[in-house]
PDB file of N, CA, C and O in Angstrom, chain B, residues numbered from 101:
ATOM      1  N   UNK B 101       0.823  -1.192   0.000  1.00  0.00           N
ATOM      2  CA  UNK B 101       0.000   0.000   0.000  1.00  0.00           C
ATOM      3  C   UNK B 101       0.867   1.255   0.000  1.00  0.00           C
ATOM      4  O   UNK B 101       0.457   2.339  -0.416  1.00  0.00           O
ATOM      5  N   UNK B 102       2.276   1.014   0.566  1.00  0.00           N
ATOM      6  CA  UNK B 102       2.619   2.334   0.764  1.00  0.00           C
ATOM      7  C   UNK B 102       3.457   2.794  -0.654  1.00  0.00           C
ATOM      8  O   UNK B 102       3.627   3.918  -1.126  1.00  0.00           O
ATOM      9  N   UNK B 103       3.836   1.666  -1.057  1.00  0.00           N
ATOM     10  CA  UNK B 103       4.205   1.951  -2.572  1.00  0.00           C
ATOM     11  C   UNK B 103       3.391   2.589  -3.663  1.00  0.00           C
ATOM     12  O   UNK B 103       3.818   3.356  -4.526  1.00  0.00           O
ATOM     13  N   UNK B 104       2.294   2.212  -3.522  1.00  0.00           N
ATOM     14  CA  UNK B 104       0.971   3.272  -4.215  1.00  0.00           C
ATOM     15  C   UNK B 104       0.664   4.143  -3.879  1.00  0.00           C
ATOM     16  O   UNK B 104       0.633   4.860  -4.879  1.00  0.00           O
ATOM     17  N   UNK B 105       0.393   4.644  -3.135  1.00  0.00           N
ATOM     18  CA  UNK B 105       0.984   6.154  -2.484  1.00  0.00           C
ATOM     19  C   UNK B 105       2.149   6.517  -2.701  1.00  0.00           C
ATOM     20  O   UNK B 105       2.041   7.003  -3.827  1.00  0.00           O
ATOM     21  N   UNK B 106       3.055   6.608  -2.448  1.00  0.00           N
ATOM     22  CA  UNK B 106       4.631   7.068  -3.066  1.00  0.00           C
ATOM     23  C   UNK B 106       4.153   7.195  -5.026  1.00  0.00           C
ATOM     24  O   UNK B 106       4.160   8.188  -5.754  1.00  0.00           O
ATOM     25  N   UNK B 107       3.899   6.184  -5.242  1.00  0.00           N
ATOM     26  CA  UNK B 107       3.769   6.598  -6.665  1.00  0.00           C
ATOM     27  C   UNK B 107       3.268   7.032  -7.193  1.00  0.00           C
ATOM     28  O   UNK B 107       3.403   7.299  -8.387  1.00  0.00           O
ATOM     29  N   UNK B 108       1.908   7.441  -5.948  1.00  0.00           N
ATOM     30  CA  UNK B 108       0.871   8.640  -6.967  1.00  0.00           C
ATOM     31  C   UNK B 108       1.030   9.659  -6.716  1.00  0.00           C
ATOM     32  O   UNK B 108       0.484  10.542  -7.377  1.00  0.00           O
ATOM     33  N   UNK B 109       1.885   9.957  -5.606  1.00  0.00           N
ATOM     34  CA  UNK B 109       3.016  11.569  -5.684  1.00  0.00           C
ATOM     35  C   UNK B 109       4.065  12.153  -6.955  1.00  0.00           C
ATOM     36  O   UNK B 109       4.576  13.229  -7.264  1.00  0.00           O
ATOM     37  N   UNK B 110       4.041  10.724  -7.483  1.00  0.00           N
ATOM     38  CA  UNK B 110       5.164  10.925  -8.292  1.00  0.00           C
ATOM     39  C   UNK B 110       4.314  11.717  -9.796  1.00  0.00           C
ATOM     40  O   UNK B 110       3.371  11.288 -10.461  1.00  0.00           O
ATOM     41  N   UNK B 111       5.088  12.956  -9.930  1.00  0.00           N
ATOM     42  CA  UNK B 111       4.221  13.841 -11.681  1.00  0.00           C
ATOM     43  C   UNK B 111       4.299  12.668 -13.010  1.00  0.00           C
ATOM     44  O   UNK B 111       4.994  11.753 -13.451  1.00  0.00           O
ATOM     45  N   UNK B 112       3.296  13.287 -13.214  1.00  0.00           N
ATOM     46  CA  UNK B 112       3.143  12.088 -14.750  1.00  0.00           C
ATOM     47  C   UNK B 112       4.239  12.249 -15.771  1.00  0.00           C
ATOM     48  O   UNK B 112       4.386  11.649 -16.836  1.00  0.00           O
ATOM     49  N   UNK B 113       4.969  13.181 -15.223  1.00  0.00           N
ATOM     50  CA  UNK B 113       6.270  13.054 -16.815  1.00  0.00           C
ATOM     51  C   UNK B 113       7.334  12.249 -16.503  1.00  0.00           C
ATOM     52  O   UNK B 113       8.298  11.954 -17.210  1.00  0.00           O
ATOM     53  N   UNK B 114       7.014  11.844 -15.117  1.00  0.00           N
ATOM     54  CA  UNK B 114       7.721  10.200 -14.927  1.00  0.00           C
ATOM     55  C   UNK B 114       7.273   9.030 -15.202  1.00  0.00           C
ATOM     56  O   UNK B 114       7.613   7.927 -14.774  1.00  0.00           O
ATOM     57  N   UNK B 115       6.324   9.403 -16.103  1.00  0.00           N
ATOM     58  CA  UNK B 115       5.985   7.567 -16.521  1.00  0.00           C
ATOM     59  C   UNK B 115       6.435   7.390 -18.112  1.00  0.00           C
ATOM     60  O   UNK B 115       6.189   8.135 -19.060  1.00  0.00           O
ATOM     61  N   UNK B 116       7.040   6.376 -18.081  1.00  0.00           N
ATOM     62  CA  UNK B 116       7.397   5.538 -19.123  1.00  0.00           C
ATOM     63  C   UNK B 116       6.463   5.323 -20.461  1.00  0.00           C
ATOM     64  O   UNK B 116       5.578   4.499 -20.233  1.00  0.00           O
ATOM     65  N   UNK B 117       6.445   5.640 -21.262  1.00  0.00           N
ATOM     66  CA  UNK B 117       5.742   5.050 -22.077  1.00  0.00           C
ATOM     67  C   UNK B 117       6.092   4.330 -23.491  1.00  0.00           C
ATOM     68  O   UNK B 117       5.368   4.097 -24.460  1.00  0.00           O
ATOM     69  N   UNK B 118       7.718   4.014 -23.211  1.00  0.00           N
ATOM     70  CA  UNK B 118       8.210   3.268 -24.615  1.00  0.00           C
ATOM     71  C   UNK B 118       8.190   2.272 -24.608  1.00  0.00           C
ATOM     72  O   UNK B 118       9.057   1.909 -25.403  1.00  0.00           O
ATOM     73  N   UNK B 119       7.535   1.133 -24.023  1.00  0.00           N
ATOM     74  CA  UNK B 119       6.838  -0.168 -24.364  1.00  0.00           C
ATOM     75  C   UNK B 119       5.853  -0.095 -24.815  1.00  0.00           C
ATOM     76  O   UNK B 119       5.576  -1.110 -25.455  1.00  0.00           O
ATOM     77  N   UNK B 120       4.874   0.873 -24.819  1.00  0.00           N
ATOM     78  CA  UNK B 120       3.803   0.699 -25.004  1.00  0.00           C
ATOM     79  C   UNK B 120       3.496   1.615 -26.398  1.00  0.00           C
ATOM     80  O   UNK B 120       3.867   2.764 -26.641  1.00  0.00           O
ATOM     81  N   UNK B 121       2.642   0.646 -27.267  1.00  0.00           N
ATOM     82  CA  UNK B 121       2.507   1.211 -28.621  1.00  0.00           C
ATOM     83  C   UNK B 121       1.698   2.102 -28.954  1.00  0.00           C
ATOM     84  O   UNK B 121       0.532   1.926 -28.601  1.00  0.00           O
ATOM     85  N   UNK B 122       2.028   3.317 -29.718  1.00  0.00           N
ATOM     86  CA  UNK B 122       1.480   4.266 -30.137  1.00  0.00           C
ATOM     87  C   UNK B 122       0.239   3.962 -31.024  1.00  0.00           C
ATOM     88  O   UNK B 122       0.255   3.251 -32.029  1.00  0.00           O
ATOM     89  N   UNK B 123      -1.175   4.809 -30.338  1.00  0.00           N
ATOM     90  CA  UNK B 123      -2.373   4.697 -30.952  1.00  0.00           C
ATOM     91  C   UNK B 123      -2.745   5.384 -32.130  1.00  0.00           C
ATOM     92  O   UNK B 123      -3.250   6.417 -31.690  1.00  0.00           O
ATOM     93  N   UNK B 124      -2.800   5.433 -33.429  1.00  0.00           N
ATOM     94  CA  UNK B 124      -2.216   6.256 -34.275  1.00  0.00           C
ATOM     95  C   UNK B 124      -4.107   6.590 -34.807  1.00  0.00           C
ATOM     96  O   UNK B 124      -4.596   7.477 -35.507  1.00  0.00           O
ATOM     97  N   UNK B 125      -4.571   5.704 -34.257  1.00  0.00           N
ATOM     98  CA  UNK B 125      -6.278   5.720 -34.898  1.00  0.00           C
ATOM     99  C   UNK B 125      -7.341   4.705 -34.258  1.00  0.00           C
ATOM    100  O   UNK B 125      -7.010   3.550 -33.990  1.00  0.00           O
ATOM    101  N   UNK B 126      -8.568   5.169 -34.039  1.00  0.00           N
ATOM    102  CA  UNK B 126      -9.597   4.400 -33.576  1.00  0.00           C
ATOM    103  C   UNK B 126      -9.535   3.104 -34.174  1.00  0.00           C
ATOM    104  O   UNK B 126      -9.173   2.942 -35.339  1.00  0.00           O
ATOM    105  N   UNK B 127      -9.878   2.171 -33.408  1.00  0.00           N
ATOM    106  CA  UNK B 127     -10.055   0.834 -33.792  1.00  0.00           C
ATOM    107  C   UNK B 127     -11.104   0.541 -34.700  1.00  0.00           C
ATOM    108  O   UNK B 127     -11.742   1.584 -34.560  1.00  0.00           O
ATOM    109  N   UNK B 128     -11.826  -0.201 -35.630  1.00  0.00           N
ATOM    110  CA  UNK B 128     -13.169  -0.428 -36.161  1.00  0.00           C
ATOM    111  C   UNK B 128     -13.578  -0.348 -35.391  1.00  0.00           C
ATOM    112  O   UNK B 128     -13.039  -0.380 -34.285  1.00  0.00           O
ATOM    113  N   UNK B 129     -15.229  -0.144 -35.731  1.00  0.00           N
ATOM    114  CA  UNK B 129     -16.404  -0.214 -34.351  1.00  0.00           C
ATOM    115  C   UNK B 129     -16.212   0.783 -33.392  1.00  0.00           C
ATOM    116  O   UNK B 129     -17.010   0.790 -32.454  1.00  0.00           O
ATOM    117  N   UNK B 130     -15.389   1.570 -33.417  1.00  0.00           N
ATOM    118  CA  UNK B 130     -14.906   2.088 -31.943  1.00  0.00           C
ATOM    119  C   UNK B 130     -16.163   2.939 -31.855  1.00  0.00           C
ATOM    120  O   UNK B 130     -16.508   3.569 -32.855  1.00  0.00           O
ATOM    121  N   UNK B 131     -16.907   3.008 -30.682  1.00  0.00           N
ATOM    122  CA  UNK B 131     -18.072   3.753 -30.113  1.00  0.00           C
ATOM    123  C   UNK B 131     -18.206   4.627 -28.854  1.00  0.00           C
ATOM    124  O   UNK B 131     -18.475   4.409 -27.672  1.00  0.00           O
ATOM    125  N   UNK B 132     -17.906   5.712 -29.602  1.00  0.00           N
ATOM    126  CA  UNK B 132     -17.644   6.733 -27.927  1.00  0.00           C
ATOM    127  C   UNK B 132     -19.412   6.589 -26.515  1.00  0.00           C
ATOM    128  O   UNK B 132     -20.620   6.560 -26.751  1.00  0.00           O
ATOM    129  N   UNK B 133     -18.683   6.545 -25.306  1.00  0.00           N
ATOM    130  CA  UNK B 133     -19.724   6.171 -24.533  1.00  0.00           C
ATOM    131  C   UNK B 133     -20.446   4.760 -24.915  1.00  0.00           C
ATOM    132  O   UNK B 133     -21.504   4.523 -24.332  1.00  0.00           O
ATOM    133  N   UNK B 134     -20.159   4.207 -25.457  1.00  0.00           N
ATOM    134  CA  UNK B 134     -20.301   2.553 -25.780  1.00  0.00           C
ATOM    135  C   UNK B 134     -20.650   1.743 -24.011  1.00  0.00           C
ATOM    136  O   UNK B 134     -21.376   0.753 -24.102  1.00  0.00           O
ATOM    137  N   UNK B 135     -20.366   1.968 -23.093  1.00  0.00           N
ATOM    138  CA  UNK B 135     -20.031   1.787 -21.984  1.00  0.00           C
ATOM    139  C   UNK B 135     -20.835   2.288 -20.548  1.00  0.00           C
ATOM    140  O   UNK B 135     -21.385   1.644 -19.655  1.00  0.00           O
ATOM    141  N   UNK B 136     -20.654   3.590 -20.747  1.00  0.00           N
ATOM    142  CA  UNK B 136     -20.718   4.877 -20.094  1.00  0.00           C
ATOM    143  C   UNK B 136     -22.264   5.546 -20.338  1.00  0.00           C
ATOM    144  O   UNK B 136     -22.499   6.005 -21.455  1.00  0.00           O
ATOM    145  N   UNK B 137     -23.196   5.594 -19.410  1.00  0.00           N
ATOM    146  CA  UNK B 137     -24.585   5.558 -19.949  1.00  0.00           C
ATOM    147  C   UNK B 137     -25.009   6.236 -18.797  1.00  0.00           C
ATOM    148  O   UNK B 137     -25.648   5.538 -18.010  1.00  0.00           O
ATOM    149  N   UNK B 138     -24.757   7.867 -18.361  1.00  0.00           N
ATOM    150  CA  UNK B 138     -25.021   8.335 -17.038  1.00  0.00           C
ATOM    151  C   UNK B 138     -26.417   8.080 -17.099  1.00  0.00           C
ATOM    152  O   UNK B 138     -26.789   7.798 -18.238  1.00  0.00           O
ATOM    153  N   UNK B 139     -27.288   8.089 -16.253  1.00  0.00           N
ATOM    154  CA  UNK B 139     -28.653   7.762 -15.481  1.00  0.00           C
ATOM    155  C   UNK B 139     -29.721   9.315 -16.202  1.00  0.00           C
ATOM    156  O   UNK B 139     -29.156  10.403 -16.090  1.00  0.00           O
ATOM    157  N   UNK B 140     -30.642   9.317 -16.635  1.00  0.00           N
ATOM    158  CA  UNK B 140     -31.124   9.834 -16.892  1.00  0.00           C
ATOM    159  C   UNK B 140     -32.556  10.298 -16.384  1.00  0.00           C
ATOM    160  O   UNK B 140     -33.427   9.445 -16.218  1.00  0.00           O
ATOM    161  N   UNK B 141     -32.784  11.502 -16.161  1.00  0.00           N
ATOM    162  CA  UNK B 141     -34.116  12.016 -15.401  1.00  0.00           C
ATOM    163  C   UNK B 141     -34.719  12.232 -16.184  1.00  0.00           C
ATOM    164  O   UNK B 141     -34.182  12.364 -17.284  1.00  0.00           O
ATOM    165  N   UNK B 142     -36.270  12.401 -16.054  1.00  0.00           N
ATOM    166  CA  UNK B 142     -36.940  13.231 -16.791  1.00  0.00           C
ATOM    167  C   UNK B 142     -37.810  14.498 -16.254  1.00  0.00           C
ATOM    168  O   UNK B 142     -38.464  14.565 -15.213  1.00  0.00           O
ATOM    169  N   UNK B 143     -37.636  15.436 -17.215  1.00  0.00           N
ATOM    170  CA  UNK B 143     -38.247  16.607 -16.260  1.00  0.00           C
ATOM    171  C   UNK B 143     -38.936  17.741 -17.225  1.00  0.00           C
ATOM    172  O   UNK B 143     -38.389  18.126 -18.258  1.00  0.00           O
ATOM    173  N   UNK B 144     -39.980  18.143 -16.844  1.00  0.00           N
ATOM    174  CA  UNK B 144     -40.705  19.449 -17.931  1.00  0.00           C
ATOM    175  C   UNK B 144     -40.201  20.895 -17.768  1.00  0.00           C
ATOM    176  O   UNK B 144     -40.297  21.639 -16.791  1.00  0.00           O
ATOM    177  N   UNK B 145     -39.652  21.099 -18.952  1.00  0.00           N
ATOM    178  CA  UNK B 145     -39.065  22.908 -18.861  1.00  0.00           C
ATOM    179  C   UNK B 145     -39.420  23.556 -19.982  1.00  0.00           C
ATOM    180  O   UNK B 145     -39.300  23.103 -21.121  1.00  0.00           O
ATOM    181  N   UNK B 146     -39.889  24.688 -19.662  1.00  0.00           N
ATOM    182  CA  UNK B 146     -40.452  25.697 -20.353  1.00  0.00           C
ATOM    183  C   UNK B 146     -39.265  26.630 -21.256  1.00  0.00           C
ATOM    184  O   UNK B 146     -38.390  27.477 -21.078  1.00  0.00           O
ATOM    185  N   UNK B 147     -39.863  25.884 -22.254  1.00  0.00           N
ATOM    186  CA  UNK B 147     -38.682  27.246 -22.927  1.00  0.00           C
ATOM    187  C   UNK B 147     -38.989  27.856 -24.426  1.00  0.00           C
ATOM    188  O   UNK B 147     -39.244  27.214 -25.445  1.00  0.00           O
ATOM    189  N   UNK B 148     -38.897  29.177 -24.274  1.00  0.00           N
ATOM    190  CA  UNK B 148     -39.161  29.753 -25.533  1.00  0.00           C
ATOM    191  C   UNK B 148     -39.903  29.263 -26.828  1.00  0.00           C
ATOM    192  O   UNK B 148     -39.683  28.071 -27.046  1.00  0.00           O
ATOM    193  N   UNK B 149     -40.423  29.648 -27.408  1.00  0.00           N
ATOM    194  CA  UNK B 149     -41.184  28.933 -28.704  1.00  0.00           C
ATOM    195  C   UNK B 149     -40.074  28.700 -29.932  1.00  0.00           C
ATOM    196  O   UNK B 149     -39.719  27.709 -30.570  1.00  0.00           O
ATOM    197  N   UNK B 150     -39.656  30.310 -29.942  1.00  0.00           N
ATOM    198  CA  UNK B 150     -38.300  30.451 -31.220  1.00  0.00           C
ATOM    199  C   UNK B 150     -37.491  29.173 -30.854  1.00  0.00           C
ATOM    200  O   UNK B 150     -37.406  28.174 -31.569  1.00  0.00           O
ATOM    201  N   UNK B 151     -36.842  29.370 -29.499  1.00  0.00           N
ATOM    202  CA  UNK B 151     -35.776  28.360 -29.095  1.00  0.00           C
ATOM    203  C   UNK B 151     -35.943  26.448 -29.464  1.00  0.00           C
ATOM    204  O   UNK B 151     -35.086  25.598 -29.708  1.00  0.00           O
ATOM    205  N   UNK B 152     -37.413  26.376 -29.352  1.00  0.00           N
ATOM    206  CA  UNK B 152     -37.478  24.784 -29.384  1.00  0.00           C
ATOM    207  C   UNK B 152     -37.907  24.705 -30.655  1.00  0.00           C
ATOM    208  O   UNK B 152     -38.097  23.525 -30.951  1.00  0.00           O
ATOM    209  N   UNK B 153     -38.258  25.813 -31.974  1.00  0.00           N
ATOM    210  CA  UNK B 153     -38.532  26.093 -33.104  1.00  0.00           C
ATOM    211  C   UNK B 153     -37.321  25.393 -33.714  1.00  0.00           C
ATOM    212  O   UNK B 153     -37.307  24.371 -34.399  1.00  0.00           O
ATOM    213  N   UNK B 154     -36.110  26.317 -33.238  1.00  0.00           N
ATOM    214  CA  UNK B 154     -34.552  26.335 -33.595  1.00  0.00           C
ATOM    215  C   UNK B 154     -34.052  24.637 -33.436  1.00  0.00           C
ATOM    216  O   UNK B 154     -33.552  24.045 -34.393  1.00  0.00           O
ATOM    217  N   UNK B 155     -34.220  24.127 -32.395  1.00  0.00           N
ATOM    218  CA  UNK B 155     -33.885  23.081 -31.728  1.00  0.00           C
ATOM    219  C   UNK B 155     -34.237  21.790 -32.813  1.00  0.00           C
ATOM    220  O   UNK B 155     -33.489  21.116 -33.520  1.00  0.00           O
ATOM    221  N   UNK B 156     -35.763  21.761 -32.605  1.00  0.00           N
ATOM    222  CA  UNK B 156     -36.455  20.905 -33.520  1.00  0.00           C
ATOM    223  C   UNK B 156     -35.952  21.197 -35.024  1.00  0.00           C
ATOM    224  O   UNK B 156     -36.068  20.239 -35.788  1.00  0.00           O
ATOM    225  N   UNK B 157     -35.506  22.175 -35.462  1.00  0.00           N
ATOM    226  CA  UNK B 157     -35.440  22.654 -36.844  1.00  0.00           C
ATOM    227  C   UNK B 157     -33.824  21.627 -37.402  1.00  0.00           C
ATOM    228  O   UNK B 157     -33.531  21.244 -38.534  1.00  0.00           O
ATOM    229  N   UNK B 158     -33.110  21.457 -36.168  1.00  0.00           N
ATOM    230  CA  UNK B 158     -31.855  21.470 -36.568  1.00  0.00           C
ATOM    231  C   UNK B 158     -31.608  19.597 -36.918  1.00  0.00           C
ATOM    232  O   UNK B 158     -30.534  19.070 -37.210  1.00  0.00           O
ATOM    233  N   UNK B 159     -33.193  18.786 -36.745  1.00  0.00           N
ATOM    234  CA  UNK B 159     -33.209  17.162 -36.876  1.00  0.00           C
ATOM    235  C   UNK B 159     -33.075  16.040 -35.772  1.00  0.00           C
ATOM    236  O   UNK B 159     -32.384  16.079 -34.754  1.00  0.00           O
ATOM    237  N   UNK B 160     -33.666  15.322 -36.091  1.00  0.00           N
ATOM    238  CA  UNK B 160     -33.129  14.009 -35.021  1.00  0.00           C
ATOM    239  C   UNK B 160     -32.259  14.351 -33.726  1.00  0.00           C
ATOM    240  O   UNK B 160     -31.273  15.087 -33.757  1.00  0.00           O
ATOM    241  N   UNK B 161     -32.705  13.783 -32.698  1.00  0.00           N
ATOM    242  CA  UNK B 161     -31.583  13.960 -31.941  1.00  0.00           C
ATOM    243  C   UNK B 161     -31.293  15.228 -31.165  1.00  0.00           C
ATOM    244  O   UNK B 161     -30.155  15.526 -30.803  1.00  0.00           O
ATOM    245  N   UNK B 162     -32.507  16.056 -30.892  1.00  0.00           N
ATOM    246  CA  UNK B 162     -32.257  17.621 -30.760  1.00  0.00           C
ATOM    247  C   UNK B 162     -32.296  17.677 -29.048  1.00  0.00           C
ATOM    248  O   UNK B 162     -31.889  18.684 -28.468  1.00  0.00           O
ATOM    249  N   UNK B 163     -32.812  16.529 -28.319  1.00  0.00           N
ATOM    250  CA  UNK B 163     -32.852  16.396 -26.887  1.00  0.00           C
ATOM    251  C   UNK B 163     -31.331  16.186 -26.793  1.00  0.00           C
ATOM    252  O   UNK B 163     -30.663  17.002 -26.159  1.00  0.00           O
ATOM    253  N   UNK B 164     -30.815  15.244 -27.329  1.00  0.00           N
ATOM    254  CA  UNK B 164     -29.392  14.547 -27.023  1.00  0.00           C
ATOM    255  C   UNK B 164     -28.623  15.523 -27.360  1.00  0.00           C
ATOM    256  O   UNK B 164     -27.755  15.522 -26.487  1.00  0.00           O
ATOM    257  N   UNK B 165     -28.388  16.409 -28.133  1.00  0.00           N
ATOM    258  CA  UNK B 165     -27.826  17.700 -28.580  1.00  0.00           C
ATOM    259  C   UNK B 165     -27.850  18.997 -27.206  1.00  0.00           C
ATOM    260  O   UNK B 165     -26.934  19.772 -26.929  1.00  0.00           O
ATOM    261  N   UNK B 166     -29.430  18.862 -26.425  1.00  0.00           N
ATOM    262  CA  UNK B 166     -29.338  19.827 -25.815  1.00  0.00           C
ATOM    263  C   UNK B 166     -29.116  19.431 -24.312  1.00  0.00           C
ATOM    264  O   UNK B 166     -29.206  20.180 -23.339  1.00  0.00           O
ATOM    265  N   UNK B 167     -28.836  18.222 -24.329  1.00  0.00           N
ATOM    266  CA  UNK B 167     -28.064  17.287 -22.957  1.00  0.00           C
ATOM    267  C   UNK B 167     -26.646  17.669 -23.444  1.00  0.00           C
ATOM    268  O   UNK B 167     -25.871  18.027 -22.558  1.00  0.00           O
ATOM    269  N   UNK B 168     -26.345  17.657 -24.279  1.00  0.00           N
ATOM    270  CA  UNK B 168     -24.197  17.773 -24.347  1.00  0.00           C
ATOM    271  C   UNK B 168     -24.439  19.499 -24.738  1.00  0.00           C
ATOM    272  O   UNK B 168     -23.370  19.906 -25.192  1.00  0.00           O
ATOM    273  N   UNK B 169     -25.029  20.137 -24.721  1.00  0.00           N
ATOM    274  CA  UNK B 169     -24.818  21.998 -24.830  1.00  0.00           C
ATOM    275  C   UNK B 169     -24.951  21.851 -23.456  1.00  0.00           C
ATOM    276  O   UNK B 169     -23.937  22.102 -22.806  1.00  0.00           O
ATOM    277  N   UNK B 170     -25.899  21.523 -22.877  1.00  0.00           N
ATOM    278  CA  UNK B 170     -25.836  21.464 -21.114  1.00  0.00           C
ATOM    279  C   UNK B 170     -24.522  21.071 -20.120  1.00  0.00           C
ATOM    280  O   UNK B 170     -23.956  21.694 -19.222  1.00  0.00           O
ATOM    281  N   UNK B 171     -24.303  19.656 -20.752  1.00  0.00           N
ATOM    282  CA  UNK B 171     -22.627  19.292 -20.186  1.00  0.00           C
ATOM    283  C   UNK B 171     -21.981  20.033 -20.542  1.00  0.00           C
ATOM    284  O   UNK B 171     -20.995  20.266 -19.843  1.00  0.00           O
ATOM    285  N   UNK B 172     -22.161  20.793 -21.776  1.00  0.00           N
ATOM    286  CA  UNK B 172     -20.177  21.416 -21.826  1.00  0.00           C
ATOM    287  C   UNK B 172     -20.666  22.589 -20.904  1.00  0.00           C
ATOM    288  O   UNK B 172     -20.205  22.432 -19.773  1.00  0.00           O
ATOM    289  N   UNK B 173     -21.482  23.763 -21.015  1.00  0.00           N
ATOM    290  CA  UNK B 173     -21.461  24.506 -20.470  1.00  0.00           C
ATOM    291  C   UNK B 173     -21.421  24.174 -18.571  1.00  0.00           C
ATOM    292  O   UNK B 173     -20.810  24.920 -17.805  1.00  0.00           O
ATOM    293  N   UNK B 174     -22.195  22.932 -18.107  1.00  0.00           N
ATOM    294  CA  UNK B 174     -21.415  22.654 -16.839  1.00  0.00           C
ATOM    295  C   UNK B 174     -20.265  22.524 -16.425  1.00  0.00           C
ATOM    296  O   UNK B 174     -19.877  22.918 -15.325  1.00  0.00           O
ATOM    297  N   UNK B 175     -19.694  22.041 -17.135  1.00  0.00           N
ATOM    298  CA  UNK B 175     -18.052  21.586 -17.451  1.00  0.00           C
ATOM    299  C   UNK B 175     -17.158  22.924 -17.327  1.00  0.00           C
ATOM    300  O   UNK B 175     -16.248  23.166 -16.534  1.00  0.00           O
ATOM    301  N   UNK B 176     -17.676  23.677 -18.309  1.00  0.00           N
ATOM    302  CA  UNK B 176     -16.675  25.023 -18.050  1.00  0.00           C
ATOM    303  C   UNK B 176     -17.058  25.921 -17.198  1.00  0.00           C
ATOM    304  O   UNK B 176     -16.150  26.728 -17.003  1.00  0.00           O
ATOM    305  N   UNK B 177     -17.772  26.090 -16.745  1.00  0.00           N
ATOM    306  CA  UNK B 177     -18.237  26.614 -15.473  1.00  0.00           C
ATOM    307  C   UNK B 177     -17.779  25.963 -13.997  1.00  0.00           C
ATOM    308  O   UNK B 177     -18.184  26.531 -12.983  1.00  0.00           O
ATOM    309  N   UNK B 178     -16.906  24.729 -13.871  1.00  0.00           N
ATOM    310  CA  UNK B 178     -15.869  24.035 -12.968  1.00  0.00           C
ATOM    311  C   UNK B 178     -15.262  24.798 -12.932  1.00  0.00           C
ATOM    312  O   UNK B 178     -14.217  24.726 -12.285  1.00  0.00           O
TER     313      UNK B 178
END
């Protein structure tokens, strides 16, 4: 245990990485969040007519679009 500690003091420009082979490109199939499936709520919000005009206008997928405009802007606001 105390060796894992000692080594997670240690900065990352001490780790090694010339055994290990350079990723030069996604694998076939490769599927981002393939895995990773945060929990999802559901909830009613009122918003603008223009805005969900815009939203809907832009195709398929316009909820899932306005779940990741939501994450990034949480994200940079950290």
């Amino acid at each position: 245990m105390e060796n894992l500690r000692r080594l997670s003091k240690r900065p990352d420009s001490e780790i090694d990485f010339s055994d290990i082979p350079e990723i030069k490109s996604k694998p076939p199939g490769y599927v981002v969040g393939k895995f990773y499936r945060p929990r999802k709520t559901s909830l009613t919000m009122r918003l603008d007519a223009d805005v969900v005009a815009w939203l809907r206008g832009t195709g398929e997928g316009y909820q899932t679009r306005v779940n990741s405009y939501l994450r990034e802007l949480m994200q940079r606001s950290r």
